[in-house]
PyMOL CGO cylinders between C-alpha atoms (Angstrom):
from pymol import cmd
from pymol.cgo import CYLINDER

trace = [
    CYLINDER, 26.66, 0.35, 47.30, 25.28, -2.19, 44.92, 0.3, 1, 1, 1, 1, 1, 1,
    CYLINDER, 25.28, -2.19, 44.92, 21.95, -0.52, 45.37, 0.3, 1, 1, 1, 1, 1, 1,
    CYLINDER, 21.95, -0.52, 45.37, 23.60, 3.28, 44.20, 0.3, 1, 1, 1, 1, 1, 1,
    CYLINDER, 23.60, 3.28, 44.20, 25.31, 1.59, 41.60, 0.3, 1, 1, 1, 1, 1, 1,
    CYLINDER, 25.31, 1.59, 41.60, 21.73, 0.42, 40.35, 0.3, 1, 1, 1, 1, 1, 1,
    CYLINDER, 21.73, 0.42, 40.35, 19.80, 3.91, 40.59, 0.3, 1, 1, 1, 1, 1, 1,
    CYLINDER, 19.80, 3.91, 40.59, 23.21, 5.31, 39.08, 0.3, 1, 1, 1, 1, 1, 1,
    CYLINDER, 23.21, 5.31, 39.08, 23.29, 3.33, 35.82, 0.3, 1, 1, 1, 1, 1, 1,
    CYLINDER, 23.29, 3.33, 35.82, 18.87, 3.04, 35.65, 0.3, 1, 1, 1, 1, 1, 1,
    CYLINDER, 18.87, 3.04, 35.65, 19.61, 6.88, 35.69, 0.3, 1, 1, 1, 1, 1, 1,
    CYLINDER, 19.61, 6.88, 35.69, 22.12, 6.99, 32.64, 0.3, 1, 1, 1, 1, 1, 1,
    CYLINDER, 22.12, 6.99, 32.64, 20.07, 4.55, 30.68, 0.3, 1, 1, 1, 1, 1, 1,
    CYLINDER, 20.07, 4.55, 30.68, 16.82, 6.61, 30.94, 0.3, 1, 1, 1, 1, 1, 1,
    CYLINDER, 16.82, 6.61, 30.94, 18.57, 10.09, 30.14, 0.3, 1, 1, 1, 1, 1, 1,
    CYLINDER, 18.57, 10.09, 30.14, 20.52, 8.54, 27.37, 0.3, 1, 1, 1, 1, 1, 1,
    CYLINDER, 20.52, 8.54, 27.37, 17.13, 7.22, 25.97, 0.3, 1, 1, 1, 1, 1, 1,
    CYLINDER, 17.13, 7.22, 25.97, 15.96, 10.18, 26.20, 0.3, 1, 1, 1, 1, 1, 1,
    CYLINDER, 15.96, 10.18, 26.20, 18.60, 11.70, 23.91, 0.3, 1, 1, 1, 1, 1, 1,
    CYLINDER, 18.60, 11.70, 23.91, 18.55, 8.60, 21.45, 0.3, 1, 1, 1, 1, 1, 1,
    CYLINDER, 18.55, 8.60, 21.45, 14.26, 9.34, 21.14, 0.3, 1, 1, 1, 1, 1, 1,
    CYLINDER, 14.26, 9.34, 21.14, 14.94, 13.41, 20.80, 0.3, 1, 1, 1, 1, 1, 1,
    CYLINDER, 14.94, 13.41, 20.80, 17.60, 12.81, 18.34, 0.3, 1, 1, 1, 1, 1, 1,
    CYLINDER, 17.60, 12.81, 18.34, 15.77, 10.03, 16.13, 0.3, 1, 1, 1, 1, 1, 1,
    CYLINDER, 15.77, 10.03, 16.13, 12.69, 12.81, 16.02, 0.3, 1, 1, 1, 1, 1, 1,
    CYLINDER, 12.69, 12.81, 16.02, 14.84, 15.62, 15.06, 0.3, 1, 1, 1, 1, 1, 1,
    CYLINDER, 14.84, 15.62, 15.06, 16.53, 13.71, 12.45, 0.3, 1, 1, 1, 1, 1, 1,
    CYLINDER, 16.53, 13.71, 12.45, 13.05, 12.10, 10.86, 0.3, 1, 1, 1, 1, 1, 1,
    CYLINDER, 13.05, 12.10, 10.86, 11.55, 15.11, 10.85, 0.3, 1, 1, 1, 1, 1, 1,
    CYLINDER, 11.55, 15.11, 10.85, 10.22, 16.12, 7.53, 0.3, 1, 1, 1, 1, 1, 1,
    CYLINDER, 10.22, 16.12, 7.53, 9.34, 19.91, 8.26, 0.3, 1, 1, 1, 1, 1, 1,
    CYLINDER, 9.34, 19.91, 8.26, 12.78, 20.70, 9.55, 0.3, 1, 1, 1, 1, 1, 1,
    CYLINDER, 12.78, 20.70, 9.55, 14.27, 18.47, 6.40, 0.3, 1, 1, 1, 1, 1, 1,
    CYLINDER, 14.27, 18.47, 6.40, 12.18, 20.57, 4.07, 0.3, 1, 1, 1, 1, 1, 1,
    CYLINDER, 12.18, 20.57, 4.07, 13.55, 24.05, 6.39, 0.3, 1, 1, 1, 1, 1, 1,
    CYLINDER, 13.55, 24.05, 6.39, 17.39, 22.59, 6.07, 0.3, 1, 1, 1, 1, 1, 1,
    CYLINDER, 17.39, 22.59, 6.07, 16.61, 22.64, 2.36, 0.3, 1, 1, 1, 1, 1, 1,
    CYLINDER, 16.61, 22.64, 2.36, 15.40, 25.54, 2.00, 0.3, 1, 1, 1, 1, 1, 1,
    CYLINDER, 15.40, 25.54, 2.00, 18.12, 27.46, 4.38, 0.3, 1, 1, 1, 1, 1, 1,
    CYLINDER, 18.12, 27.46, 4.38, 20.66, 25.56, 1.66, 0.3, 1, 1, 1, 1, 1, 1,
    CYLINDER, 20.66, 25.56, 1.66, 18.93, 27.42, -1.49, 0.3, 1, 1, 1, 1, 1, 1,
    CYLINDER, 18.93, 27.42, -1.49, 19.09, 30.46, 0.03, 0.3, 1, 1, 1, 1, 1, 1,
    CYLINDER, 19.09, 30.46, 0.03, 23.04, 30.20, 0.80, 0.3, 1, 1, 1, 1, 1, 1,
    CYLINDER, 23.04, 30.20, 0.80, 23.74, 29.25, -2.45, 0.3, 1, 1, 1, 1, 1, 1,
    CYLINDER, 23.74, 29.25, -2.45, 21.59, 32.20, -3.83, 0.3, 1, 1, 1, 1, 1, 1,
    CYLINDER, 21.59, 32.20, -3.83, 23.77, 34.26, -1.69, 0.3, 1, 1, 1, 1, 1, 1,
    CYLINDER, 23.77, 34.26, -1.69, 26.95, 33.10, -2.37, 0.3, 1, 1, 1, 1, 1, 1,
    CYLINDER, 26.95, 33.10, -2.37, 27.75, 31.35, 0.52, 0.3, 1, 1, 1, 1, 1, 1,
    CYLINDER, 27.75, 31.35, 0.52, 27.73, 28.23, -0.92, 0.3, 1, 1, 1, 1, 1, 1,
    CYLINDER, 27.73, 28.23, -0.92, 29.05, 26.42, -3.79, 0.3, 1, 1, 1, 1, 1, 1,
    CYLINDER, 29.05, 26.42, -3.79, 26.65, 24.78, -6.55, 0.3, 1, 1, 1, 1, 1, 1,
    CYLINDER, 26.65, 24.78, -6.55, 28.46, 21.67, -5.48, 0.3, 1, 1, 1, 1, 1, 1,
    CYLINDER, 28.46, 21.67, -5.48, 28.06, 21.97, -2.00, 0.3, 1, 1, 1, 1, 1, 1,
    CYLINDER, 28.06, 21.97, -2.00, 24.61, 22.10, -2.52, 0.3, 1, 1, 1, 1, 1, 1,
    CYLINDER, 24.61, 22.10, -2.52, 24.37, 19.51, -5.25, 0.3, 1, 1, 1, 1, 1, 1,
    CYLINDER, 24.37, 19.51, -5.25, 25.81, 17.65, -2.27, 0.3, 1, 1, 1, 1, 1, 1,
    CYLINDER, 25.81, 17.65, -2.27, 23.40, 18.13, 0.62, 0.3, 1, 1, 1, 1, 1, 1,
    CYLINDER, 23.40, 18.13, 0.62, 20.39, 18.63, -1.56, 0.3, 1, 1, 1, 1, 1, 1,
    CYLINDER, 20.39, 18.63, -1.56, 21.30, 14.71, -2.37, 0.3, 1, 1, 1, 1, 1, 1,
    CYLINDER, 21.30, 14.71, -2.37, 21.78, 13.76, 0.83, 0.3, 1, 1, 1, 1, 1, 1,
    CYLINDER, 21.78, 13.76, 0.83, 18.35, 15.33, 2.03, 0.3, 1, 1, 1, 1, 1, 1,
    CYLINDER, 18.35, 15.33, 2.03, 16.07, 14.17, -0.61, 0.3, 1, 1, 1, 1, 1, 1,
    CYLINDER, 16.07, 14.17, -0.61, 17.69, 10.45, -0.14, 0.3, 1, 1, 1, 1, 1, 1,
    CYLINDER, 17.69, 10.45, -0.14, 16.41, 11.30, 3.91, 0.3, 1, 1, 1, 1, 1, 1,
    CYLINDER, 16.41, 11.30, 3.91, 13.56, 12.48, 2.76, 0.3, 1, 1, 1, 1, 1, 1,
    CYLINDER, 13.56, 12.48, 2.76, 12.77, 9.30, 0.35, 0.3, 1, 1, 1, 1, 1, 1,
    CYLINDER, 12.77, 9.30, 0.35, 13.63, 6.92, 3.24, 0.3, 1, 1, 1, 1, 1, 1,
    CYLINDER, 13.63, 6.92, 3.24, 11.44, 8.47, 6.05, 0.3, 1, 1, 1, 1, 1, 1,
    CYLINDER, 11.44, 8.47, 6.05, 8.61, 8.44, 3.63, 0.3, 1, 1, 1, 1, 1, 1,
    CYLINDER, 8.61, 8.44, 3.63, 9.24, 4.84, 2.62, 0.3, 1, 1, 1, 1, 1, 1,
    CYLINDER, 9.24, 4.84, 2.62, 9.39, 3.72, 6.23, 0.3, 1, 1, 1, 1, 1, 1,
    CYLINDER, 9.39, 3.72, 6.23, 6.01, 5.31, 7.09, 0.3, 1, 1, 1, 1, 1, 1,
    CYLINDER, 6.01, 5.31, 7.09, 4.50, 3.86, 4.10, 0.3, 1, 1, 1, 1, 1, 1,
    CYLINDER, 4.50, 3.86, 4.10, 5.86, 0.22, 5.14, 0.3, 1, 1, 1, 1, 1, 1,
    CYLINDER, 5.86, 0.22, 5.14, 4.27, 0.71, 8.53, 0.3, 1, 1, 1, 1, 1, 1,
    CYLINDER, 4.27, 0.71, 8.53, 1.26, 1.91, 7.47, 0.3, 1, 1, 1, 1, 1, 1,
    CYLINDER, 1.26, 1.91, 7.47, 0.79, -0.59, 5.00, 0.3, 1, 1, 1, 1, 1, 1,
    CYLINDER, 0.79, -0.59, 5.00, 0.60, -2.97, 8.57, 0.3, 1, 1, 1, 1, 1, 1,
    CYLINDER, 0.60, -2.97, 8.57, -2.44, -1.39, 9.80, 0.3, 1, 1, 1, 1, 1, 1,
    CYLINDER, -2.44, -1.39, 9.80, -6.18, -2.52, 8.66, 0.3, 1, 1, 1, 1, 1, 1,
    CYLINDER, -6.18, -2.52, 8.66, -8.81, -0.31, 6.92, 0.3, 1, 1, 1, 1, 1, 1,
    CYLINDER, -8.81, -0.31, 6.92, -12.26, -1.58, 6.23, 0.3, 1, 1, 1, 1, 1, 1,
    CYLINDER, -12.26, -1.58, 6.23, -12.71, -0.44, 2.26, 0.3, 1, 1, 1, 1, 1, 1,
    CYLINDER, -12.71, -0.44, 2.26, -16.25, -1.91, 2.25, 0.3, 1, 1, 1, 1, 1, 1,
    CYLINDER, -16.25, -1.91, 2.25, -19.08, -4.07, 3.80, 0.3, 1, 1, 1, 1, 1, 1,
    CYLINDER, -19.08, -4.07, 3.80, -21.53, -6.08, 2.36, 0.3, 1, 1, 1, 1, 1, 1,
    CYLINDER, -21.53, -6.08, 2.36, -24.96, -6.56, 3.84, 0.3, 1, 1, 1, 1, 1, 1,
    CYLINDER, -24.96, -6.56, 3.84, -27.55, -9.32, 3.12, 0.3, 1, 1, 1, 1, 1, 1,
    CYLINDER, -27.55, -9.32, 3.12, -31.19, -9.00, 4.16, 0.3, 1, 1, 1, 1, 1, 1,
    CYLINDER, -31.19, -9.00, 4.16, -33.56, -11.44, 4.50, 0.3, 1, 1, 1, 1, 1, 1,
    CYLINDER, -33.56, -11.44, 4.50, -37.08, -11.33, 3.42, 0.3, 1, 1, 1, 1, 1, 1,
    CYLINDER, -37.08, -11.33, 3.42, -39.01, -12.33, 6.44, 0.3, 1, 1, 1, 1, 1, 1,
    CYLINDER, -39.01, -12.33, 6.44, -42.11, -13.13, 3.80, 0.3, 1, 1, 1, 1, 1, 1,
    CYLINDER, -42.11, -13.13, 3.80, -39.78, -15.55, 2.03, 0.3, 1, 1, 1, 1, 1, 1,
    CYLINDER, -39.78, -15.55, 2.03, -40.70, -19.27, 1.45, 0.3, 1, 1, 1, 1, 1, 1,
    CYLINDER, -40.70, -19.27, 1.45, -37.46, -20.81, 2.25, 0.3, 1, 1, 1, 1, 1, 1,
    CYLINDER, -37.46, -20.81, 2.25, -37.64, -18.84, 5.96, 0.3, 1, 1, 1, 1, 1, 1,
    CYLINDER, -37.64, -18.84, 5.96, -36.01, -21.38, 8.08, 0.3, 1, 1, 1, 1, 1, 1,
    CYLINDER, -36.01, -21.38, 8.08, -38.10, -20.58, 11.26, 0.3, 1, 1, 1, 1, 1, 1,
    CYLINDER, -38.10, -20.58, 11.26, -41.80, -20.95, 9.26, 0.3, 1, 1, 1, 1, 1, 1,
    CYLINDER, -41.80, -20.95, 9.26, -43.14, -18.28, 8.58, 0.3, 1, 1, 1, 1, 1, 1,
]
cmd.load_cgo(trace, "trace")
């Protein structure tokens, strides 16, 4: 019993990951942000909207918008780019060659 009670609630947990993942991509996705926008402006160019109501959600989506891009620029700004290298050479004909030459 304890066993089924295990695989039962592993179960749940994984599927309700799952949904937490699928949901946390649909809702910082910036392509169907940018479609939801655009869907708005073209109910409120129809009529089917108030200038209000779209004052409203065109607020609310930007302020999504602002945050999702803020959060990828804070964790890109964790990664390291090389943005140069600098090279010596030595002469092998020099007089302060170590090995004598």
């Amino acid at each position: 019993m304890i066993i089924l009670d295990t695989l039962v609630i592993g179960g749940i947990k994984f599927v309700l990951s799952r949904i937490a993942e699928a949901v946390d991509a649909q809702m910082n996705d910036v392509d169907a942000l940018r479609e939801e926008l655009l869907a708005a402006q073209m109910r409120l160019e129809l009529g089917e909207m108030s200038p209000g109501e779209f004052a409203a959600l065109e607020r609310d989506l930007l302020t999504r918008l602002r945050e999702i891009r803020e959060r990828a620029a804070d964790e890109d700004s964790g990664t390291m780019r090389i943005t140069g290298i600098d090279v010596s050479v030595a002469d092998d004909d020099s007089p302060d060659d170590p090995r004598g030459r």
